[in-house]
C-alpha positions as CSV (number, residue, x, y, z in Angstrom):
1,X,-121.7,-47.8,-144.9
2,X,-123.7,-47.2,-148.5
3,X,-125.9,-50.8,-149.2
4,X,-128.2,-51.4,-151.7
5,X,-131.6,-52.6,-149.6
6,X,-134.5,-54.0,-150.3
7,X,-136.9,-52.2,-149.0
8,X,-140.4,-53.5,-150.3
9,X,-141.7,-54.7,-153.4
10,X,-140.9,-53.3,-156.0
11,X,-138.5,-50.7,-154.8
12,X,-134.7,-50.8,-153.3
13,X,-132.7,-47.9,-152.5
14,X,-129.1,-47.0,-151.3
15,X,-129.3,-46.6,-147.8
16,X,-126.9,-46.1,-144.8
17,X,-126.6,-49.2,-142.8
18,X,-123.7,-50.0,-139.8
19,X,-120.9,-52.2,-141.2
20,X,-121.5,-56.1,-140.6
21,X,-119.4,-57.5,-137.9
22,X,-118.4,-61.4,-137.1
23,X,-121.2,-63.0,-135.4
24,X,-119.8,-66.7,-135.4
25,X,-115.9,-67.8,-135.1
26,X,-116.9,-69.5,-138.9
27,X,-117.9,-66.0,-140.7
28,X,-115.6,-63.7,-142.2
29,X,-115.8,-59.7,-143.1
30,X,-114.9,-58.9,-146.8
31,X,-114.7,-55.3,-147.9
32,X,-115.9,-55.6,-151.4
33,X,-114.4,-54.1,-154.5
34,X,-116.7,-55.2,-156.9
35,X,-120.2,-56.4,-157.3
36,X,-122.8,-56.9,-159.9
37,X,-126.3,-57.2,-160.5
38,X,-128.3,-59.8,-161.8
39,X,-131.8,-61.3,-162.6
40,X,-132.6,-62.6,-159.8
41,X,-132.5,-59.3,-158.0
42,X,-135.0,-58.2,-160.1
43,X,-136.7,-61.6,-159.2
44,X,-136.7,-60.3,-155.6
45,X,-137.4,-56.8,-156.2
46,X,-140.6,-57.8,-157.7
47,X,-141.7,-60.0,-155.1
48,X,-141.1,-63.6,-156.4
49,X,-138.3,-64.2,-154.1
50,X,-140.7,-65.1,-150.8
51,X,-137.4,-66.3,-148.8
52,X,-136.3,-62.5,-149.1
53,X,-137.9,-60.0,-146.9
54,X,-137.4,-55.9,-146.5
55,X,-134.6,-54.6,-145.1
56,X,-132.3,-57.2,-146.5
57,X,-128.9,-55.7,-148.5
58,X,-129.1,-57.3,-151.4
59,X,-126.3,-58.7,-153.9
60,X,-124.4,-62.2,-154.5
61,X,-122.1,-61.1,-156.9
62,X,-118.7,-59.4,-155.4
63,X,-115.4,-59.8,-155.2
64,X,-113.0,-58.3,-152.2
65,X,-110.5,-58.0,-150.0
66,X,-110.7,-60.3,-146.7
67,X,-110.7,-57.6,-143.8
68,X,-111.4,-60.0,-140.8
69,X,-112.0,-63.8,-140.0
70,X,-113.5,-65.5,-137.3
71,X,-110.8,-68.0,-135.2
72,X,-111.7,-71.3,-137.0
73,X,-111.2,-69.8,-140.2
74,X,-108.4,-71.8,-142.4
75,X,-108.5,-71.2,-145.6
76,X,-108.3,-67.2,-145.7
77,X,-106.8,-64.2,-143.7
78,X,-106.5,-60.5,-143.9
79,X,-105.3,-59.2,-146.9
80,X,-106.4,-62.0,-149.1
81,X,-108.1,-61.1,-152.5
82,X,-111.3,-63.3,-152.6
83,X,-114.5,-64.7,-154.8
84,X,-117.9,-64.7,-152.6
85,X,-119.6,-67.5,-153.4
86,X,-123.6,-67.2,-154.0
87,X,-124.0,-70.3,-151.6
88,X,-123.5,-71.1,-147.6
89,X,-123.1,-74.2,-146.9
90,X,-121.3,-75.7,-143.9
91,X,-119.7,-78.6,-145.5
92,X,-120.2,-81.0,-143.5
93,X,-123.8,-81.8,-143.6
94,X,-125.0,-85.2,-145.9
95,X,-125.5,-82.8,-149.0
96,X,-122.4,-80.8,-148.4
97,X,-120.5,-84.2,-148.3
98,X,-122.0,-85.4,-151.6
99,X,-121.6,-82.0,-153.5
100,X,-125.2,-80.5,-153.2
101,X,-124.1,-77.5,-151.4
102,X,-127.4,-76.2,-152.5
103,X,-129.6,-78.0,-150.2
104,X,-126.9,-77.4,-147.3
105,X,-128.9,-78.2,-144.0
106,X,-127.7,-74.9,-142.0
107,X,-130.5,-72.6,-141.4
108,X,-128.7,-70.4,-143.8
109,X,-127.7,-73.1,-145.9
110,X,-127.9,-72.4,-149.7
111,X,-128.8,-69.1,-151.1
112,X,-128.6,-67.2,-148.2
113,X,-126.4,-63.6,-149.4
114,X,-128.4,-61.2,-150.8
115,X,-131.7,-63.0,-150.4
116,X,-132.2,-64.0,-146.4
117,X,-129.0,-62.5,-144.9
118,X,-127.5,-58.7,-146.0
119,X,-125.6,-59.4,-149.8
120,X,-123.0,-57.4,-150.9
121,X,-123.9,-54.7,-153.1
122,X,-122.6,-52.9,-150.2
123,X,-119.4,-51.6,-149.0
124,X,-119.1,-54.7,-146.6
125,X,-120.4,-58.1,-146.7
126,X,-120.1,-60.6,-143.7
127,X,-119.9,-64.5,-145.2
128,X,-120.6,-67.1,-142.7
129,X,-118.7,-70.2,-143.2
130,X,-116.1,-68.4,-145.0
131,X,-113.7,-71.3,-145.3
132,X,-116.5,-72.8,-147.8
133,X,-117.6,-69.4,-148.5
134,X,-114.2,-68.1,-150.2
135,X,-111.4,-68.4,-152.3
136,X,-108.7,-66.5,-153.0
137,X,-107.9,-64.9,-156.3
138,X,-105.0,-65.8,-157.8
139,X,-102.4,-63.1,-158.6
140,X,-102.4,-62.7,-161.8
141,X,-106.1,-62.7,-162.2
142,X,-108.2,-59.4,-162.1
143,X,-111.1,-58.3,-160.4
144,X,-112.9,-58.0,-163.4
145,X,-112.4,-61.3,-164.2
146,X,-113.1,-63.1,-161.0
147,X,-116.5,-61.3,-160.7
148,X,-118.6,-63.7,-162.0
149,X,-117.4,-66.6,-160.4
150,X,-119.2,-67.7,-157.6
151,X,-122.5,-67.2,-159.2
152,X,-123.1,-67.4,-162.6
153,X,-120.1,-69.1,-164.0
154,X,-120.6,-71.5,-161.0
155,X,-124.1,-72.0,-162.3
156,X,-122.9,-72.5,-166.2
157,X,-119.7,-75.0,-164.6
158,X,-122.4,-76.9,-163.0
159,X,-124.9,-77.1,-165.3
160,X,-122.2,-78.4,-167.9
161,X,-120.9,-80.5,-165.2
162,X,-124.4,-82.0,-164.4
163,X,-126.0,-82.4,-168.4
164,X,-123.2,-85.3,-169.6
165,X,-121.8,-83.5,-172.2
166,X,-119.8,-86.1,-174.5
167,X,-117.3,-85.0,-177.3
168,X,-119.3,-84.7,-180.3
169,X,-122.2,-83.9,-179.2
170,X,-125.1,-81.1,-179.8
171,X,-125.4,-78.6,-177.5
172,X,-128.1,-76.3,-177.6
173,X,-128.2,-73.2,-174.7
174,X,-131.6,-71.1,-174.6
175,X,-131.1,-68.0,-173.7
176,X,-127.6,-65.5,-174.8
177,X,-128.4,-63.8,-171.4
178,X,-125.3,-63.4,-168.5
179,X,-125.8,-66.8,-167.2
180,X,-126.5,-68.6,-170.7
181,X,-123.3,-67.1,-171.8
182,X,-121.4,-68.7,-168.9
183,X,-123.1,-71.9,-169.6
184,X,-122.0,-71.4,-173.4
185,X,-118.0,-71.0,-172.0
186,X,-118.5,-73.7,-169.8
187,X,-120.0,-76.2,-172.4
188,X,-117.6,-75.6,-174.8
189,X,-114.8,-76.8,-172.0
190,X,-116.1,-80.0,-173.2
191,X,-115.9,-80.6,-176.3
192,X,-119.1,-80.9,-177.8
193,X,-119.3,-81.1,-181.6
194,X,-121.4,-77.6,-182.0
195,X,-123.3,-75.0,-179.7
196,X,-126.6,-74.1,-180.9
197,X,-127.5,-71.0,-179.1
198,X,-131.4,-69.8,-179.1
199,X,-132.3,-66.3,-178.2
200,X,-135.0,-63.8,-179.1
201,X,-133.1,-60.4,-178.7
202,X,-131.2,-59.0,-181.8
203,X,-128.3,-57.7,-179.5
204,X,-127.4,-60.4,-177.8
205,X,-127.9,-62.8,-180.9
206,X,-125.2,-60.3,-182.5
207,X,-123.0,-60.3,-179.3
208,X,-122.7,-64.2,-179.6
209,X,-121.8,-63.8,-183.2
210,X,-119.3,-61.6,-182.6
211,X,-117.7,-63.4,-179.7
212,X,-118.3,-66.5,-180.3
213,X,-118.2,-67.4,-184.2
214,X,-118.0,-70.8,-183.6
215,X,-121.4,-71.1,-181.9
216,X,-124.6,-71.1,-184.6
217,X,-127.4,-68.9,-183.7
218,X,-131.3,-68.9,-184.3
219,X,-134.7,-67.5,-182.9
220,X,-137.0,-68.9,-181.0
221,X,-139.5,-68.8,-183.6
222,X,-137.0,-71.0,-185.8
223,X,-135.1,-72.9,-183.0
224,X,-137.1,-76.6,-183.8
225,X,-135.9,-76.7,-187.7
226,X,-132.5,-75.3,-186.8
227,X,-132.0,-77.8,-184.4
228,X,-133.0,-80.8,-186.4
229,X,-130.8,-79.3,-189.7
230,X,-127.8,-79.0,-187.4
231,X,-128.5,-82.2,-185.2
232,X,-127.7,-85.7,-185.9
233,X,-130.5,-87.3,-184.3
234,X,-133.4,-85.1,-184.7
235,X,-132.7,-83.0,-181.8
236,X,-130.2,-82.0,-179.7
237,X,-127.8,-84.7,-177.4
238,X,-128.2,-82.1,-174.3
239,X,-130.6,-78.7,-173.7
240,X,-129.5,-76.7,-171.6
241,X,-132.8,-73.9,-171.1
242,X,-131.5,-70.7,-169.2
243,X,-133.5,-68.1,-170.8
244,X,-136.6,-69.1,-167.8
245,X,-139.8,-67.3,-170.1
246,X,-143.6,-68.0,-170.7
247,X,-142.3,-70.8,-174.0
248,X,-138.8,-71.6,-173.1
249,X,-139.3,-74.8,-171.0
250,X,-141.8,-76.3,-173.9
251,X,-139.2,-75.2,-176.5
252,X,-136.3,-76.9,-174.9
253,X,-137.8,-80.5,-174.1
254,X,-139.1,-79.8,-177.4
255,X,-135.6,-79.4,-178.9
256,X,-134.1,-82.6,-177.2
257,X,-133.7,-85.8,-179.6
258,X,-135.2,-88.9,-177.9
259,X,-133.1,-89.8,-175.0
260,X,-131.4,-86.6,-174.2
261,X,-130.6,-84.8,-171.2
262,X,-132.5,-81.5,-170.3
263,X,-131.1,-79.0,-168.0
264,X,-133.1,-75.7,-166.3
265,X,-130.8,-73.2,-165.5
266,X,-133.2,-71.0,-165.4
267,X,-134.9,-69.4,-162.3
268,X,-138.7,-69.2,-163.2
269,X,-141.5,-66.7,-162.1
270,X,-144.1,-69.2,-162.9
271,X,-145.3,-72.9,-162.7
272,X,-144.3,-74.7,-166.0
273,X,-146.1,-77.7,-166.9
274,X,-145.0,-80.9,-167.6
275,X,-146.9,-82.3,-170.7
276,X,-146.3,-86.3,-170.0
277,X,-148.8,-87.5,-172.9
278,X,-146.7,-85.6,-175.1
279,X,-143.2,-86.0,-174.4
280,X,-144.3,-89.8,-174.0
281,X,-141.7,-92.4,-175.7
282,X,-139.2,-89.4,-175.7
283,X,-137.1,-90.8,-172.6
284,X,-136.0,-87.5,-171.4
285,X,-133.7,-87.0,-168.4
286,X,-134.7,-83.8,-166.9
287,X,-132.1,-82.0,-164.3
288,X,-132.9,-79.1,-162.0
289,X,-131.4,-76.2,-160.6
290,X,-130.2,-74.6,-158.2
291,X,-126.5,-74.5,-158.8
292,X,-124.5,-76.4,-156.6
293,X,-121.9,-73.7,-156.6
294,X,-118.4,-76.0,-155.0
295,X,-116.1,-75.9,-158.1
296,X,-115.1,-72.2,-157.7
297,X,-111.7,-73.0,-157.1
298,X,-111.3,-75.1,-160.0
299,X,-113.1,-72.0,-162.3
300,X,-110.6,-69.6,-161.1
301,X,-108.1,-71.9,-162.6
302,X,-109.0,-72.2,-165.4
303,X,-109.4,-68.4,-165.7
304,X,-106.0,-68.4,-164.3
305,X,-105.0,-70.8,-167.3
306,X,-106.9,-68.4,-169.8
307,X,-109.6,-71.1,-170.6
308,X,-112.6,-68.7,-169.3
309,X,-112.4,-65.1,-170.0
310,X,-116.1,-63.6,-168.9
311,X,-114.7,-60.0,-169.0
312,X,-116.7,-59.3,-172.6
313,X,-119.7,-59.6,-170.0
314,X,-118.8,-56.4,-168.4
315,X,-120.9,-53.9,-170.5
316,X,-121.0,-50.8,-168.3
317,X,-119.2,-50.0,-164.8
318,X,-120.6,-47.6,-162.4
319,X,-119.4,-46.4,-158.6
320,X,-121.8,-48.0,-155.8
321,X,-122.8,-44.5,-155.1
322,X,-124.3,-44.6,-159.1
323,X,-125.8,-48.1,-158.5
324,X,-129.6,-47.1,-158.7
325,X,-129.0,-45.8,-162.4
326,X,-126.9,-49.1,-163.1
327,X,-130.5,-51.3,-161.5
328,X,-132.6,-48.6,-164.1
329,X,-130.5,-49.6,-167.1
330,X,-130.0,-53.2,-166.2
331,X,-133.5,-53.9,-165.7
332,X,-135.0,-52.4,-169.0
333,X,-132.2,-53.6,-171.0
334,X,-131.1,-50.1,-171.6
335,X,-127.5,-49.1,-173.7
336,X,-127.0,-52.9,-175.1
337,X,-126.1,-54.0,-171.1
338,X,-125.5,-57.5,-170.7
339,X,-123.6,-57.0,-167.0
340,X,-122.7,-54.4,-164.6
341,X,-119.6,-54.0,-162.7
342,X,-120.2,-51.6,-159.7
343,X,-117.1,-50.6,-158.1
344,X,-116.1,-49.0,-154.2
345,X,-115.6,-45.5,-154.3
């Protein structure tokens, strides 16, 4: 089979690999329809993903068709039309049982697809504990729009889910990227009083406007006196910073009103640095990613319902045989992309 491989840094390439096959009774074998790409790819292409070595297929956003199952798999069977989630995790373990999936205590617990075990930006994917690891599309929902879920509309449920979002309040989201987007759907599930969104590109600041009118808009280099004319309190009642660049963090606790919640979405190349004598007398509560990526059944739902339509997302679509051109335009930001569907031939 074709798979997108990492081969070292700096450099992947489509290459022929066999076709996964069940190693444990727990894993399933998804042929995948349709994948994606996104930043943290690049992240490992470019060598700040340590956990990730060569050789590895990349990918941990697809959707597909359950091929085989192991014998204690439950919840799925040949046939069935399935989200991949980002995460393994057993489900049993203390964080599993507490709903911090992330920090799963199986040796391939957590971010494991894509990164330390082949992804699917292949033709095939194998998902170990696939009764945790999938769920089933309901039928009147399309591939396009369960793509996203079990990764970064995961990340934006559970970042809202996590930041204490109250009706009425100010949300401000750094960042009009794919995940900041998702965040943006996933805030606005709650009811706060506006969505401030911050971000430095032209594009996406238009692409907000026009898909979002509701949501007011700045730049980074006016973000602090937007905030405070559109806050009540002098700042923002949650920040949620998924942009991850050199200012962002600064900018976001920056951004909060005394007493606010903080959330980093973002994935960072680089140290940030905690300012204490600053922020002083602020009382910030700071939250921290990863996602804990569990609530995919009840996003599908609510795409089911119509209350989450990512599908404006999609920018461009190319076959996997095409899907070194789609890394060359996604990377530089080529053609307005925002995301990449990459569909089996």
């Amino acid at each position: 089979m074709k798979a997108m491989t990492y081969v070292e840094q700096g450099k992947f390439a489509l290459l022929d690999k066999e076709k996964p096959v069940l190693q444990d009774p727990k894993d399933a074998i998804v042929r995948v329809t349709m994948s994606s790409i996104c930043t943290s790819d690049l992240h490992i292409k470019h060598g700040s993903v340590p956990r990730a070595v060569p050789g590895i297929t990349v990918g941990h956003e697809m959707v597909g068709v359950v091929e085989q199952t192991g014998s204690e798999v439950r919840s799925v069977r040949p046939g069935d039309r399935v989200t991949v989630n980002v995460e393994t995790f057993c489900g049993s373990c203390f964080f599993c049982r507490h709903g911090y999936v992330n920090n799963c205590t199986d040796p391939n617990g957590g971010w494991a697809l894509g990164c330390r075990i082949d992804g699917g930006q292949a033709e095939y994917v194998r998902v170990p504990y696939a009764d945790q690891g999938l769920n089933r599309i309901p039928d009147g929902v399309t591939d396009q729009q369960a793509l996203f879920v079990g990764d970064i509309l995961a990340t934006g449920f559970w970042a809202a889910r996590i930041s204490e979002i109250q009706p009425g309040d100010t949300v401000l989201i750094i960042g009009a990227g794919p995940t900041g987007i998702c965040t943006l759907l996933c805030a606005a599930l709650r009811q706060p009083g506006r969505i401030l969104v911050c971000e430095k590109d032209a594009a996406r600041r238009r692409f907000v406007q026009e898909h979002y009118p509701q949501v007011l808009v700045c730049t980074p280099e006016t973000c602090e006196s937007f905030v405070r004319e559109h806050s009540d309190h002098g700042g923002a009642d949650v920040v949620l910073e998924a942009a991850g660049g050199a200012d962002t963090f600064t900018l976001a606790w920056r951004c909060a009103r005394p007493n606010a919640v903080v959330t980093i979405v973002a994935l960072y190349e680089e140290a940030q640095t905690l300012p204490l004598p600053q922020m002083y007398g602020k009382n910030l509560t700071f939250k921290t990613g990863g996602v804990d990526g569990c609530d995919c059944g009840e996003i599908l739902s609510l795409i089911e319902q119509g209350r989450i339509d990512t599908t404006p997302l999609i920018t461009h679509r190319f076959p996997l045989s095409e899907i070194e051109e789609a890394y060359r335009i996604f990377e530089n930001r080529l053609d307005g992309v925002i995301k990449i569907a990459v569909t089996a031939e």
